[in-house]
Every structure is written in C-alpha cells, then in structure tokens.
VOKE-287207 format. One record per residue (C-alpha): x, y, z; residue number from 1. Coordinates in steps of 0.05 Angstrom, whole numbers, padded with zeros to 5 digits. Each point is the difference from the previous one (the first is absolute). Layout:
N
xx / yy / zz / k
X / Y / Z / NUM
...
//
This chain:
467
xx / yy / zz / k
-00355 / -00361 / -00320 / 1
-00065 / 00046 / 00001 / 2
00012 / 00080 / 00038 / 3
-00042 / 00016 / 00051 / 4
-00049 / 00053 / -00025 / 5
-00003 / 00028 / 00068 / 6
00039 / 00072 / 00008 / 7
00066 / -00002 / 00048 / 8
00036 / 00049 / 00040 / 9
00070 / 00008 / 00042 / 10
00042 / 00057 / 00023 / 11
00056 / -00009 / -00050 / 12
00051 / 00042 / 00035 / 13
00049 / -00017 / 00058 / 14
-00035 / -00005 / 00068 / 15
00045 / 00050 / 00029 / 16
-00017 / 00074 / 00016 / 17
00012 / 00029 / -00070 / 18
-00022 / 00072 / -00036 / 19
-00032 / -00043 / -00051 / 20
-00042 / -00057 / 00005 / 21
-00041 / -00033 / -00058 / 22
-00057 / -00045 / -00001 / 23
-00019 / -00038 / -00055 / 24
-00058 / -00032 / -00030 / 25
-00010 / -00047 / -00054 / 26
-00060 / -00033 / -00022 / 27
-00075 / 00006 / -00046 / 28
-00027 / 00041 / 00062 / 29
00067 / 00048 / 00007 / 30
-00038 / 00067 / -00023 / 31
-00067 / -00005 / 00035 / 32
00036 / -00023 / 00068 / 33
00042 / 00061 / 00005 / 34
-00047 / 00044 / -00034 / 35
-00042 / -00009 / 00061 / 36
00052 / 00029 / 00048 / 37
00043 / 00052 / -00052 / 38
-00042 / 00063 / 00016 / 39
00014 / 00072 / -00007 / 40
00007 / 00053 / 00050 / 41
-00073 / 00008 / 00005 / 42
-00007 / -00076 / 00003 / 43
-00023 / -00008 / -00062 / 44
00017 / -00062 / -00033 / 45
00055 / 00005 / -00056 / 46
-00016 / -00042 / -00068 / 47
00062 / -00037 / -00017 / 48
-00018 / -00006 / -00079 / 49
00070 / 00005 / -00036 / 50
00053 / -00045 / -00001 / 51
00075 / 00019 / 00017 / 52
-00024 / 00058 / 00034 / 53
00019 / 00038 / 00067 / 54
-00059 / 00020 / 00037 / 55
00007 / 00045 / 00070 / 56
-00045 / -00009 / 00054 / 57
-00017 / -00028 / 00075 / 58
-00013 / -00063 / 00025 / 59
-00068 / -00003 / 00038 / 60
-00039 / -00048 / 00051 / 61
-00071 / 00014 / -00015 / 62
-00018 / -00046 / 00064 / 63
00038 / 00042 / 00046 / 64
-00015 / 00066 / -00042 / 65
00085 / 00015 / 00001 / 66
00056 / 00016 / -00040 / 67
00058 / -00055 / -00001 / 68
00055 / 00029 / -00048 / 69
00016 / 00050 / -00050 / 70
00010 / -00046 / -00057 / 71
00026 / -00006 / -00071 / 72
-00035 / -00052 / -00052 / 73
00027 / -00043 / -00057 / 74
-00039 / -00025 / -00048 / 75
00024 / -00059 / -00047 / 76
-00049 / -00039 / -00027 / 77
-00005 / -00063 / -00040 / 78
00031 / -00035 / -00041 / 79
00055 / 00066 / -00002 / 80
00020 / -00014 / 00085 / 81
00044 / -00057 / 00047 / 82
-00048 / -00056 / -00002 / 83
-00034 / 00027 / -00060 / 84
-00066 / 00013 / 00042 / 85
-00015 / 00067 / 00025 / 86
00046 / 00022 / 00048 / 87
-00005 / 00064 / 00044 / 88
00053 / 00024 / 00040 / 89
-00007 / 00043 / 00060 / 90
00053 / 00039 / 00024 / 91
-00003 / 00028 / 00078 / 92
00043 / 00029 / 00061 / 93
00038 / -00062 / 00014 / 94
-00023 / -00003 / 00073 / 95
-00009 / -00082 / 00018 / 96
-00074 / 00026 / 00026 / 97
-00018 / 00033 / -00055 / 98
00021 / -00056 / -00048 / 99
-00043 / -00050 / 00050 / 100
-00059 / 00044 / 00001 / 101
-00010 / 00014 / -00075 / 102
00016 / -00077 / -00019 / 103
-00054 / -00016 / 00054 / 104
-00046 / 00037 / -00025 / 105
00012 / -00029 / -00075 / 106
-00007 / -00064 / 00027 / 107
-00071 / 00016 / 00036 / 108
-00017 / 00029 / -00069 / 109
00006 / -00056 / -00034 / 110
00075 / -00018 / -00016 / 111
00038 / -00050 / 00040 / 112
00078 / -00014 / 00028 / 113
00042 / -00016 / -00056 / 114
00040 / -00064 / 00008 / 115
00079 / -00001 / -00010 / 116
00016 / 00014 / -00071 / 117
-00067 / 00001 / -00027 / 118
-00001 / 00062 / -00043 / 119
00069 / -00031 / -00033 / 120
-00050 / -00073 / -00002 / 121
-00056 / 00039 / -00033 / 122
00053 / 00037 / -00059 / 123
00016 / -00084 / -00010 / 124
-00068 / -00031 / -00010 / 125
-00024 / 00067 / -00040 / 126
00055 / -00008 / -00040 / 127
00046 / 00065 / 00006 / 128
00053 / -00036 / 00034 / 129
00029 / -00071 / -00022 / 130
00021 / -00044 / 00063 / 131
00080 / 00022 / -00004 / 132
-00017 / 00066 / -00006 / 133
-00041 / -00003 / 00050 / 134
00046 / -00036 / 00047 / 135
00056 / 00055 / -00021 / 136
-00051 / 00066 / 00045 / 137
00014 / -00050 / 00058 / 138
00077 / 00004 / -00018 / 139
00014 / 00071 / -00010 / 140
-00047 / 00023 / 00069 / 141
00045 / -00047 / 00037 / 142
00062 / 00024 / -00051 / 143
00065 / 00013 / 00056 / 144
00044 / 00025 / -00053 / 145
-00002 / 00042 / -00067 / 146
00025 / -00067 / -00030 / 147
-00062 / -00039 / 00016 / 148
-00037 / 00062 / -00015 / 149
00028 / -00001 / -00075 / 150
-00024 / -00072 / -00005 / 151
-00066 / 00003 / 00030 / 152
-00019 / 00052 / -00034 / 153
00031 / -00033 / -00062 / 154
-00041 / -00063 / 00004 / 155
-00062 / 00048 / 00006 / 156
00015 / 00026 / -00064 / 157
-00011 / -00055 / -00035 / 158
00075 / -00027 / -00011 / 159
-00011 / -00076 / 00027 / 160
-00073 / 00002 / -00027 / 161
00009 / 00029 / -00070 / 162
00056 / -00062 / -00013 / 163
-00056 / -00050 / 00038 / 164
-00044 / 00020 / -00050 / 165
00038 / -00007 / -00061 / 166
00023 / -00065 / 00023 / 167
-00074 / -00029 / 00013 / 168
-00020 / 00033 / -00066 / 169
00062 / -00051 / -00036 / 170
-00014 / -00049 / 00030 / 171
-00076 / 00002 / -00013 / 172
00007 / 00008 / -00073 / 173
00046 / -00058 / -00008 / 174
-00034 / -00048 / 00049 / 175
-00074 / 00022 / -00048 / 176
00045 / -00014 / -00069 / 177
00026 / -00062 / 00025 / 178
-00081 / -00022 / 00018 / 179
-00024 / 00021 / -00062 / 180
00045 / -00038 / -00041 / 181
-00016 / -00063 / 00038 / 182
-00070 / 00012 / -00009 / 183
00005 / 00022 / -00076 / 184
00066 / -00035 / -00028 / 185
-00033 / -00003 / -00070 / 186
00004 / 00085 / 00002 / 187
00049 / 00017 / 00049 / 188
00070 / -00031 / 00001 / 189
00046 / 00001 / 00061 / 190
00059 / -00019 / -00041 / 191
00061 / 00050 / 00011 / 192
-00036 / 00031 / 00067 / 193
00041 / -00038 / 00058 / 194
00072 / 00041 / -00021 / 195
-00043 / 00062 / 00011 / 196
-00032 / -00020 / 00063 / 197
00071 / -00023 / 00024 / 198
00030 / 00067 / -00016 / 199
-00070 / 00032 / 00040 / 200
00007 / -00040 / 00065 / 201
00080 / 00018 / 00000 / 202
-00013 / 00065 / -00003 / 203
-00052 / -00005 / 00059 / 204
00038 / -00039 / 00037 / 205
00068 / 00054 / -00002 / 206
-00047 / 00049 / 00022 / 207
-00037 / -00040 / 00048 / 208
00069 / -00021 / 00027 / 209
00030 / 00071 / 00008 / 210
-00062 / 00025 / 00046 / 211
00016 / -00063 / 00041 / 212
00072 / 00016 / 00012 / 213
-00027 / 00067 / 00019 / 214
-00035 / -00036 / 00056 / 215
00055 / 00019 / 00046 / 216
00009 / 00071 / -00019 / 217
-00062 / 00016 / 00009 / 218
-00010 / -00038 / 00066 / 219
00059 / 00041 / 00018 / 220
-00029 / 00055 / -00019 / 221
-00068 / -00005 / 00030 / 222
00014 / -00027 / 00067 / 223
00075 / 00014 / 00016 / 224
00068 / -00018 / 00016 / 225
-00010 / -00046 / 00067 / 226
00072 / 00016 / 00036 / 227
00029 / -00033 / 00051 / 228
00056 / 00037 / 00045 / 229
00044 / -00062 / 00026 / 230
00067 / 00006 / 00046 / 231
00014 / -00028 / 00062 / 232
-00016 / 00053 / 00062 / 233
00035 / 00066 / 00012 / 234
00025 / 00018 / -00075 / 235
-00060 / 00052 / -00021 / 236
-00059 / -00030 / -00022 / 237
-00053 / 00039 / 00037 / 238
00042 / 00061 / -00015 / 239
00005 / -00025 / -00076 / 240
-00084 / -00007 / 00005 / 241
-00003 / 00075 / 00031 / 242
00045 / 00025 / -00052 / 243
-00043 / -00032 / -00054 / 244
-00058 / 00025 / 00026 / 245
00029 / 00066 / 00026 / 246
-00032 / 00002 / 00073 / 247
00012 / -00039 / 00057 / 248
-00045 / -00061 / -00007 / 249
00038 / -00050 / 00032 / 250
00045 / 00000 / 00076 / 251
00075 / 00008 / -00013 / 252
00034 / -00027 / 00059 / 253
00076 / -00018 / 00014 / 254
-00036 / -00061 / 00032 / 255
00007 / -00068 / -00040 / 256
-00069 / -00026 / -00011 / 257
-00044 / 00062 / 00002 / 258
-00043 / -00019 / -00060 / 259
-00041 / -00062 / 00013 / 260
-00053 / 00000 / -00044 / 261
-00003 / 00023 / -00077 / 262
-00014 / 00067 / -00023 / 263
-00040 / 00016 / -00053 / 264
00004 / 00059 / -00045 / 265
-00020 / 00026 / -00066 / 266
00044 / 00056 / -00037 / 267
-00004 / 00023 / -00073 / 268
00071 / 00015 / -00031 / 269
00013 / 00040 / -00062 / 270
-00071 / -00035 / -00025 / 271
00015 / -00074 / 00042 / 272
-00030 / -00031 / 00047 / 273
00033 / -00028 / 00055 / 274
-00042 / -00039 / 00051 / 275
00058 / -00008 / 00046 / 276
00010 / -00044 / 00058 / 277
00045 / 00017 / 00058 / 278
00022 / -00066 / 00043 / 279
00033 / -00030 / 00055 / 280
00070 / -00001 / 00007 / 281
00015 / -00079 / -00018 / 282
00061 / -00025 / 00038 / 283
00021 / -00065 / 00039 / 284
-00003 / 00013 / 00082 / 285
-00024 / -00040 / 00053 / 286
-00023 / 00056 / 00033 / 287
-00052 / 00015 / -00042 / 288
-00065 / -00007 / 00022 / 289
-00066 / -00030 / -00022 / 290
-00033 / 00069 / -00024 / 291
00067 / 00015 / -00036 / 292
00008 / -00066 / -00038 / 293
-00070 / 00007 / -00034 / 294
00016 / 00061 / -00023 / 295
00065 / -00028 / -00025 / 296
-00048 / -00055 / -00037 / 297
-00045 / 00042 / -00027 / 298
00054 / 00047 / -00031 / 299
00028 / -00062 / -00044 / 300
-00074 / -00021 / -00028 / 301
-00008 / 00073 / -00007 / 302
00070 / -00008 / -00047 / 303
-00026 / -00053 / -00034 / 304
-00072 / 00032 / -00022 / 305
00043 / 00056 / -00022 / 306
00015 / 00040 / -00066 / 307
00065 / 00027 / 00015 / 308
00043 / -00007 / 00068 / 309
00037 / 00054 / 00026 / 310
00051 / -00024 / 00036 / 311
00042 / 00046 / 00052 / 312
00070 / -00014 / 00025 / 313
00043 / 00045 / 00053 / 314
00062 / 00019 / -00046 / 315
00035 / 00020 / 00062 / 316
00007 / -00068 / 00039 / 317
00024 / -00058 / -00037 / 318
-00045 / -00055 / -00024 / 319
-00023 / -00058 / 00050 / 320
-00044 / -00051 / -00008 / 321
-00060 / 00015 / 00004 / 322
00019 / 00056 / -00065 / 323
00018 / -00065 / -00034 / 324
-00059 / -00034 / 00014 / 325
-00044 / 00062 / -00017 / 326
00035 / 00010 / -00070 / 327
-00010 / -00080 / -00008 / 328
-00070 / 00009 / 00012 / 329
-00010 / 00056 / -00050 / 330
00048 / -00047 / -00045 / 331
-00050 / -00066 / 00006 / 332
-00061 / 00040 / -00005 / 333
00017 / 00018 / -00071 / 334
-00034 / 00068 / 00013 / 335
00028 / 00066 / -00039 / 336
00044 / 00034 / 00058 / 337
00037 / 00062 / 00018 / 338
00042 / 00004 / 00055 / 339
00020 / 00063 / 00034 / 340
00068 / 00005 / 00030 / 341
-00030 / 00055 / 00058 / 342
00037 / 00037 / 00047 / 343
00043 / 00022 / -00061 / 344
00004 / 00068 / 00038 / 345
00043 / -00029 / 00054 / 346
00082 / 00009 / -00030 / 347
00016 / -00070 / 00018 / 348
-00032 / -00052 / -00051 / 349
00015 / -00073 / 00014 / 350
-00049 / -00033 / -00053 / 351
-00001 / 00015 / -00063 / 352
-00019 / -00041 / -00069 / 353
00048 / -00038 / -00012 / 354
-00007 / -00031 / 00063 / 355
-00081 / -00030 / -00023 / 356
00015 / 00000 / -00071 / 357
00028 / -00078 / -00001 / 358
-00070 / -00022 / 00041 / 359
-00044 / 00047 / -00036 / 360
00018 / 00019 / -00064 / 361
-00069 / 00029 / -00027 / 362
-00010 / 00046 / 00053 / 363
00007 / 00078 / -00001 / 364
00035 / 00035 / 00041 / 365
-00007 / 00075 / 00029 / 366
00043 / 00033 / 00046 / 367
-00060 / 00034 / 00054 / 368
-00011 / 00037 / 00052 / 369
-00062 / 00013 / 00041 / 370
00026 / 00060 / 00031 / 371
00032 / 00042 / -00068 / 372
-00054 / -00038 / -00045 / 373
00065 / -00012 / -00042 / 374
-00019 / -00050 / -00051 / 375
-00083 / 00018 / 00005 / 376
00001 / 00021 / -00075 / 377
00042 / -00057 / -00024 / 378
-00055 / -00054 / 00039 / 379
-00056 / 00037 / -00027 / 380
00030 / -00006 / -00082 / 381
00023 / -00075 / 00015 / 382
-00074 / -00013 / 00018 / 383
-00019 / 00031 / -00069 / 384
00045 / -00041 / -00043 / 385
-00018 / -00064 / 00043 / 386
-00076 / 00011 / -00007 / 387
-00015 / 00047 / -00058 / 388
00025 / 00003 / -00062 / 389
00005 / 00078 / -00024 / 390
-00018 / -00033 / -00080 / 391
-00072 / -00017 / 00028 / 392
-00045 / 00033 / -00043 / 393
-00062 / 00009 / 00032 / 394
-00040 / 00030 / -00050 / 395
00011 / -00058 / -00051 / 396
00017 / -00060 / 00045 / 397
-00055 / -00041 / 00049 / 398
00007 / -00012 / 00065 / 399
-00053 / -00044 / 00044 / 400
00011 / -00015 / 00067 / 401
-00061 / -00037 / 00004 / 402
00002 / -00070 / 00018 / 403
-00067 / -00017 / -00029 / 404
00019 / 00038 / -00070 / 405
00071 / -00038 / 00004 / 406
-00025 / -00068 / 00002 / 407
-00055 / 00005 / -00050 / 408
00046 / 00025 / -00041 / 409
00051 / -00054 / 00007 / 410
-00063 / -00048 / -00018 / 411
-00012 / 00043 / -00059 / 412
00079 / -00009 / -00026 / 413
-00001 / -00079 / 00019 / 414
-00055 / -00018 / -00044 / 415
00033 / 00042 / -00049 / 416
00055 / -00052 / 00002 / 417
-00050 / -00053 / 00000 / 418
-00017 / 00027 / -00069 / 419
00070 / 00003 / -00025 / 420
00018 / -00068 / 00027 / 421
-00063 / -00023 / -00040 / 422
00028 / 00025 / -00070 / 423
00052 / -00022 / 00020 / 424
-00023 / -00073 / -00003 / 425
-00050 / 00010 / -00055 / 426
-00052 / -00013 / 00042 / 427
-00077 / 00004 / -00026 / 428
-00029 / 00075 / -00003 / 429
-00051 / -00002 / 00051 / 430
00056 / -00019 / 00053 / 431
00021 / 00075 / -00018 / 432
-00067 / 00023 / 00007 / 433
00007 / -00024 / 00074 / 434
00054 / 00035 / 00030 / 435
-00017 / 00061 / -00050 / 436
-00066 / -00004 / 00045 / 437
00041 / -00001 / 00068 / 438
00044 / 00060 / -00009 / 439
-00066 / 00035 / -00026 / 440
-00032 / -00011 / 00067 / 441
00055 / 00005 / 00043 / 442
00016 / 00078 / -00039 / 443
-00073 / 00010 / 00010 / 444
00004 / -00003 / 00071 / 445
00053 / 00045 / 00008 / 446
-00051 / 00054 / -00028 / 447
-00047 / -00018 / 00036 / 448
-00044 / -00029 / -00054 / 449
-00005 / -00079 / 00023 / 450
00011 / 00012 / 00076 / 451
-00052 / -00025 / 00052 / 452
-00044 / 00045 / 00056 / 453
00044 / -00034 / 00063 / 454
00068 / 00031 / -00041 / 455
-00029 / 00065 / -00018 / 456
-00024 / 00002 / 00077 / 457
00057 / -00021 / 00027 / 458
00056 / 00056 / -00043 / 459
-00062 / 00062 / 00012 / 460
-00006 / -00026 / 00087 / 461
00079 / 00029 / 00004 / 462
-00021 / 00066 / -00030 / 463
-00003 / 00064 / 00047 / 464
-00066 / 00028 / 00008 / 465
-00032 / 00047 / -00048 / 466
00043 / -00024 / -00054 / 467
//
C-alpha cells in the first residue's frame, strides 16, 4: 500500500468551544503551506526552518488582506514526527470559527480534509507504527477507564509487538534451517533439530495461549461491564440505577409498571466500567398491556446479552412468584449474578438468604438499600473480584480486546499444533515447513506486515478525525 504524497490537514481537537484548539498538518508540502499564511505582526511571512521548534505569530488571509488568529507553530519534521513526514501543528483560540476559517484557508492553499484516522494510517505505511500499535491510539482516545488506559497505552509500547516479533523471528530461522537442509543434506543435517523445534513451538504456544485467555480481561477492560438491573416492579430498580449513577436519571414511581422501556447508562466505578441497563419490572398479570409486555421482553434478551445481572428483590415482603421465576431466570441464564436484598432499611425483613440459597446457590447476596446506600461499597468491591483480578499486572501482562488480533492469533497457535502433531507422527520436514509458514503469516498480520489495503481501510475508517 503506496501514501499519498499529497499534504493533509484536520482540526485535531474536540469540536466544542475550547481555550485551545490545534490544527494539524502532515504531509511533503506541510512547511510551504503554512508558511504562506504564518506571518508576523507586520505581515511578514515567518520562515519555519527548524524542526521541534515553537514559533509565535498570526495567521493571515492575504486574499482578504486580514488577520485570523494569534497563533502558536510546531514544527516536527520528518522522519523525527507522527507519520514520520513533516508535520506542523498550529495551535489557536479554540473558537469553532476560527478553527473553520484557518483549516479553510489551508485547504485553498493547497492541503486537503484529512480522512478518519489518516495521520495514525500514514505513521503505518511510513513505518513508525506497526498495525497493533497502531490500532492501540484508537483504544486509549476511546479509553473509559484508567484500566483500559494502562493497556492501551501498554500495547503502544511495544508489549504485544516486541513478543510478535520475536516469535516471527523463531519461527523464521527454523522454517530457513529446515529448507536449507532439504536443499543441501550432503552439508547441513537436520538430525537432532525436531526436539528443539518441539520445545520452540511449546513455548509459543504457552505464551500465545496466555494472551488468548486474556481475551476476556481485556474485553472487559476496554468496553465494560454490560449490567442488567432485573426484579419484578416496585422493589428499586430505577432508584438502584439513580443511586449508581448518583442523579435522577430514571422516574421512581409507587406505580407498578412505570419503566417500559430499557435504560441505558454508562458509569465508571473505582476504574470499571459499567454499561448498565435499567428494565422493566417482569411479572405475570393479565393486566398488563401491550407497551408493557415488550418492555418486559426486551428486559430478558437484554439478560441474556448480558455480563453480569443484578438482580433486585424487596426484603420486606415475602417472596412470590414471579421472585421465583426472576431468580430462575438469572439461575438458567448461567450469567455471574448479585442479588440485592433492598429495602434493608425498613426493620421488618421477610427474605433473607437462606430463603434463595437451595435455588441459587452461586449467587451473592447484599443486604441494600436505595435510600441509606447501605451496601453501595460492598456492590461496588463484589464487582471488582467478579471482573478484575487485583494480581493483573499491566505492565508485564497483554491484553487485546481486538477481535481481529484475537483470531489471527488463535490461527497463529493452531498451526503451531499442526507442527507439533507433525513430530509427533514423524512426518516429512517440509510438512513442518508448512504450518511454520502459516503461523508466520498469520503473526505478520497482526503487525500489520501481510495485511491487505480493504483491512488497513476498514480499522483507519473508525478512527476520529485528525488522528
């Protein structure tokens, strides 16, 4: 895949009122672009001849013979900048108009729109970035908690692609011994070398296996806990939501049925993310109407999509039925649950766990109450232990959440086994030379380095602009 040669711009900033806003420019035509509007107070153009440099200075329109900003300048250029082409940044007021005027008037000089991710697509194909890396700036913009942030920034470092490397670099040198002592067995003997390319691919294959069981963590990490508040109506779950959340986001109401339709929130707790999911009340009536029973339907595919359920009970009636069918839902689903005993503040308690403990014997159980938040801290450390485990060690240990990474991978560790299964059965050399050649390619285009334009296009199109 070739880089265009022409020179790109974007506002790289949020499009929001800001004090700050920053325009960037990357490309062979970066300097003499803004050169042309980077003038003095006198308007005299400013030479932008040194690289990592601040320069201080106005934006000009020569058409319309006017000032646009006072300005600060950047200077980076190549091969020592983002995409390893000359980059210049500008920095202005970060007025919306302003940002629009001076990226207009790059464009008329010359440079044009930037499309989503392209800077990022440029450090790729020049060669600053390989593809995981490069996949990681997406992660830790769109990081929700400090977690994710640790392992973005992690993979950017270089901790999935320095083992990727070493692991091509293995499996390239035994893959070229094994050819050359096919094609010269009178001066090269392979005798003795299968034990130690048994030994190679099972240690490749431990390591390959322990970023795939990190699959989860990480997906966890990246995207969230997706929550599910269950409970037939009446007991607190809109009130358990607005406690969560800490603001009134949904209607409490002593009326059965007020929530019809699911609620969606996000929250971040002590570093988690919960994408929660406030629902209808489920319970048997025949007085419930149309509008009420889809919301009732929706709430159980909502609990089957889910991570973890939380499941809410009224400690201060007894249980009925439709408890029991709730907590045999949750129970069927085989989904990690917590159910709150709320209402705990009332004196009179007529559930407690003893009473679920013979249906559901994996659940947890917290005594609640939306109105004293009694039992807030203990939910928020029984979502810890359930979804993160305190030994994680995220400046040694890999986490992708990336499906595309995850699967090549997996490719990469089955024709691994392929190899072993081949020593195994003594089978001819070149058979090893095969599936050596398959985990090669498939570790290769986790880097980036065998991938084709439609993939690269398709991971850079769900990058933010200027990025």
């Amino acid at each position: 895949m070739m880089v265009n040669d022409d020179t790109i711009c974007a506002i790289a900033t949020s499009l929001t009122p800001a004090g700050i806003g920053i325009i960037r420019v990357s490309g062979e035509n970066a300097v003499s672009i803004v050169s042309n509007i980077f003038v003095n107070r006198k308007k005299e153009k400013i030479s932008l001849d040194i690289s990592h440099k601040v320069y201080y200075g106005y934006i000009f329109d020569d058409v319309k013979n006017s000032f646009i900003d006072e300005v600060i300048v950047l200077t980076m250029f190549k091969p020592k900048s983002y995409t390893a082409e000359d980059v210049i940044e500008i920095q202005c007021h970060g007025g919306l108009l302003v940002l629009k005027n001076i990226l207009n008037l790059l464009v008329d000089k010359g440079a044009r729109l930037a499309e989503p991710g392209e800077f990022t697509k440029r450090a790729f194909l020049n060669g600053r970035l390989d593809l995981s890396k490069a996949e990681s700036v997406s992660d830790i913009i769109m990081s929700k908690n400090n977690y994710a942030l640790k392992a973005s920034f992690n993979q950017l470092k270089g901790n999935l692609s320095d083992k990727l490397v070493l692991f091509r670099e293995n499996i390239l040198e035994s893959t070229a011994f094994i050819e050359a002592c096919l094609d010269d067995p009178e001066h090269m003997s392979i005798e003795g070398f299968k034990p130690k390319l048994k030994d190679l691919c099972d240690n490749i294959i431990s390591e390959l296996t322990t970023i795939i069981k990190n699959y989860d963590n990480g997906k966890i990490i990246k995207e969230g806990v997706n929550t599910v508040i269950l409970g037939k109506p009446n007991v607190g779950k809109s009130s358990l939501l607005n406690t969560l959340l800490n603001e009134d986001r949904a209607i409490v109401s002593d009326i059965a049925g007020t929530t019809r339709d699911t609620i969606k929130e996000s929250i971040n707790l002590n570093g988690i993310t919960l994408n929660i999911i406030d629902t209808a009340g489920i319970r048997e009536d025949k007085n419930i109407d149309t509008v009420e029973k889809i919301g009732i339907d929706r709430a159980k595919k909502e609990a089957s999509s889910s991570d973890l359920i939380l499941l809410v009970l009224d400690s201060s009636n007894n249980l009925d039925k439709n408890d029991i069918e709730l907590i045999n839902l949750c129970k069927e689903l085989h989904k990690k649950t917590i159910i709150l005993l709320n209402k705990y503040d009332i004196k009179d308690h007529l559930i407690n766990e003893n009473d679920i403990i013979n249906t559901f014997d994996s659940a947890l159980f917290i005594n609640f109450s939306t109105k004293t938040n009694l039992g807030l801290d203990k939910l928020i450390k029984t979502i810890e232990k359930l979804f993160i485990n305190k030994d994680l060690d995220f400046n040694n240990e890999i986490f992708i959440s990336n499906e595309r990474q995850l699967s090549l991978i997996k490719n990469a560790k089955f024709s691994l086994q392929n190899v072993l299964d081949s020593i195994e059965k003594n089978m001819p050399e070149d058979f090893l030379t095969i599936d050596l050649t398959y985990a090669y390619t498939y570790l290769s285009q986790v880097l980036g380095i065998e991938v084709t334009d439609d993939i690269v296009n398709e991971i850079f199109s769900k990058f933010c602009m200027g990025k």
